[in-house]
N, C-alpha and C positions, 0 to 999 in steps of 0.2 A: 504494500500500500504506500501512494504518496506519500509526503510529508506537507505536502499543501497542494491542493488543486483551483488551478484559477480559469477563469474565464476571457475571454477577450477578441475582443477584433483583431483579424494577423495581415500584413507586418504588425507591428506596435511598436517602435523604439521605446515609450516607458515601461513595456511589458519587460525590455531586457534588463531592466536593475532588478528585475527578481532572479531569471533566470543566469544574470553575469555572477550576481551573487549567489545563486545554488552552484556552480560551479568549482568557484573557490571554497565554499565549505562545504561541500561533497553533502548537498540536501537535495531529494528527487522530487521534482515538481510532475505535476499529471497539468499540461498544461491544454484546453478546450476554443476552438473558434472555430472562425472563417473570416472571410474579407466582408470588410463595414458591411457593404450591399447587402452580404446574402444572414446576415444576421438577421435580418427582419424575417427571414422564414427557418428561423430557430427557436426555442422554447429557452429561454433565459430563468436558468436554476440552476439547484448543485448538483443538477445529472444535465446538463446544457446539453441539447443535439438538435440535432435539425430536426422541423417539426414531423410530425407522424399524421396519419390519419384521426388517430383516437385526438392527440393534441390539436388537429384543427375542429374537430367537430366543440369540444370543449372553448375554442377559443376565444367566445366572449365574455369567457372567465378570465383569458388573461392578457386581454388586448391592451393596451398603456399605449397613448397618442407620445410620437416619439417625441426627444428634444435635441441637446444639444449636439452634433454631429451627425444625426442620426433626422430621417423622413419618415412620416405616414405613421405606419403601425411597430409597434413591435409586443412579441409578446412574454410577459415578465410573470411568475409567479408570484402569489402572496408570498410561500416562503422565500423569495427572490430578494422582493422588497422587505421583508422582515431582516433578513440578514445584511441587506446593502441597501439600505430606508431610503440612498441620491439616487437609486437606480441604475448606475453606472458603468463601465467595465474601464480597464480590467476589474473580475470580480474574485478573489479571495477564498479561501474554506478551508477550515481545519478537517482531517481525513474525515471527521465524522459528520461535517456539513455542520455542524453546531455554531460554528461562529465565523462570522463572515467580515471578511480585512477589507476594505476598502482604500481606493489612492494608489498608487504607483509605490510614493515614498515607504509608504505603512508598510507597503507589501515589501517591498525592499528592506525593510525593518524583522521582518517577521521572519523571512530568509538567514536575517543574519542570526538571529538569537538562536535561528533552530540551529541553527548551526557552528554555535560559538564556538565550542570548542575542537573544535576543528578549524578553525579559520576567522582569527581577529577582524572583523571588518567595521569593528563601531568604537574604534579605539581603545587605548592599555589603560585606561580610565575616567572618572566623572567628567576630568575637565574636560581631558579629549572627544569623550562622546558627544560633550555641550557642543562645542565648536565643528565636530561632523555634522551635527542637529543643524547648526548657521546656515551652514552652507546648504543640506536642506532645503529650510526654511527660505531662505532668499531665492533660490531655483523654483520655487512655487509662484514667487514674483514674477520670474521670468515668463514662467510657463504660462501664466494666466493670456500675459498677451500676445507670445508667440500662436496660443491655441486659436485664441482670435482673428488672427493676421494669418493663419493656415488655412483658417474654415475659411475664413473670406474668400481666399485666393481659391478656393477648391469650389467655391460659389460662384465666382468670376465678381465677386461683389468688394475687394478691396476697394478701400478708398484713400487718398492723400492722409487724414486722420489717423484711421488704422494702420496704416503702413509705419506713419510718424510715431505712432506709439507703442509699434516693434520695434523701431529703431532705437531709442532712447532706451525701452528696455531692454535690447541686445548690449548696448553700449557700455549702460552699469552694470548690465551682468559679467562681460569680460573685462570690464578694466578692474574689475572687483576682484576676479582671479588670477587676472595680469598680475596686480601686485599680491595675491596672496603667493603664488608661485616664485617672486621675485627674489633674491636673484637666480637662482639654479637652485631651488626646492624642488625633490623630485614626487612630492604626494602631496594635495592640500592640506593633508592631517596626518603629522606624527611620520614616522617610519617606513612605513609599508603603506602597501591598496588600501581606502577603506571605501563606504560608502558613498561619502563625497566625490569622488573620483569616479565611480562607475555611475550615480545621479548626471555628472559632467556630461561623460559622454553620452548618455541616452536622451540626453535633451538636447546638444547639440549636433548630433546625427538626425533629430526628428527636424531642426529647424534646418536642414540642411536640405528637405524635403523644397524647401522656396526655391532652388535653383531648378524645378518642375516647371516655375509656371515665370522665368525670366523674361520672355517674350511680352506676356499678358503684362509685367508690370514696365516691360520697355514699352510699351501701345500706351500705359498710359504717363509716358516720362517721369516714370520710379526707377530707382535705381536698387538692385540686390545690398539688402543689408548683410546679409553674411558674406559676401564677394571677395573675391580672387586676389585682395589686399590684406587678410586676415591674417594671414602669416608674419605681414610688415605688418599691422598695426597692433596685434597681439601675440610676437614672436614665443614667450612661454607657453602660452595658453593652448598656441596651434601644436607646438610641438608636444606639451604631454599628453594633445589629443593623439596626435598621429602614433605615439611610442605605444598608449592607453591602444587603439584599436589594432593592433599587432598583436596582443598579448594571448596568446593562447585560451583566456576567459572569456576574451571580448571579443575575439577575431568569427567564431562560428556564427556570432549576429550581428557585427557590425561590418561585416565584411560582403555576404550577398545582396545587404541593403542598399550600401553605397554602390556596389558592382551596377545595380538596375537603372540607380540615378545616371551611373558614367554613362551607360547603355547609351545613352541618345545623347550625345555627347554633353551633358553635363557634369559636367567634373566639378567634384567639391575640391576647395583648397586642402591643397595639401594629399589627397587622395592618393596623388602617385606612391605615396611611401608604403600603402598595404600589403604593396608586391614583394616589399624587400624580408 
């Protein structure tokens, strides 16, 4: 049996801090999805599958008019919403479905603990744990409005606003690592990997997703806030990304993700270095 089974839409870059971090502390996730689209003809619980005959005849018991990311219907159960009350994915469960984690971070949390001993990823103490929390905590800033400035673009509905308010938020989020990294710190926290660091990458691999739609925001004379000068303008930050997506932990998810974006020739900064 698992050690945690979650649910979620696939790719997911925030699905990979649970997953970067089962890795390093040898914890087995039973991880459930599909792509955003076809989740709407899925049964959202803690036995998630695609819907069945008996589940649609039932399904005006578990219809839930969708929200954020998400169109039309989707269908969620009461125990769904009991254990995940935002309704959201990724969704979380302890092997026995009894208690349900919620958030990216949480689940990334929950990863570590099952797994502490085997693999330090929340720091060698209080303080150190506080200061993984920061980092954290401030990545949820970021995220709030990268998610914004994603959905837009995947709507064709960005606008001059939105866009200005990933920017700024990109800006304080890496000058903020710039200097925690500063001068040649090789982890944002303490000695080793921890949390902070795999948080790092799964958010800026997800926002790395805007070099999708560079056309649409050239049409409307925007310019790519994470762009092809990221490495001059955040020389630490790119580089513990690019050493970070190399590493054996990180490499089996952040490696066919980036692969898909080069596909058509968008190349993230920095990307060439995955090969080496």
């Amino acid at each position: 049996m698992a050690d945690l089974r979650i649910f979620s839409y696939l790719p997911n870059p925030r699905l990979w801090k649970a997953s970067i971090a089962a890795r390093l502390c040898d914890v087995e996730l039973d991880i459930r999805g599909a792509k955003p689209r076809e989740l709407a003809h899925w049964l959202w619980d803690f036995d998630a599958r695609p819907l069945n005959d008996a589940d649609r005849a039932a399904g005006a018991g578990t219809a839930r008019e969708a929200r954020t990311g998400f169109a039309g219907r989707l269908h969620k159960t009461e125990a769904f919403l009991d254990a995940h009350p935002f309704g959201t994915v990724p969704a979380a469960y302890s092997p026995d479905g009894a208690v349900g984690i919620f958030e990216s971070n949480s689940i990334m949390r929950a990863v570590a603990r099952l797994g502490a001993d085997r693999c330090s990823l929340y720091g060698g103490n209080a303080y150190e744990a506080a200061r993984i929390d920061s980092f954290l905590d401030v990545s949820l800033v970021f995220a709030r409005d990268s998610q914004i400035y994603l959905l837009a673009l995947g709507r064709d509905a960005v606008t001059p606003e939105i866009h200005a308010s990933a920017a700024t938020a990109y800006g304080t989020w890496m000058t903020g690592l710039e200097r925690a990294l500063a001068p040649d710190r090789a982890w944002l926290v303490g000695e080793s990997v921890s949390l902070a660091d795999i948080c790092f990458v799964a958010e800026l691999s997800l926002f790395s997703r805007e070099r999708s739609f560079a056309d649409a925001l050239a049409a409307l004379a925007l310019q790519l806030i994470h762009g092809h000068d990221a490495d001059q303008r955040y020389p630490n930050v790119m580089a513990h990304y690019h050493r970070l997506c190399a590493e054996p932990a990180f490499a089996p998810d952040v490696g066919p993700y980036l692969e898909k974006l080069n596909a058509g020739g968008l190349a993230i900064p920095g990307t060439h270095d995955l090969s080496r």
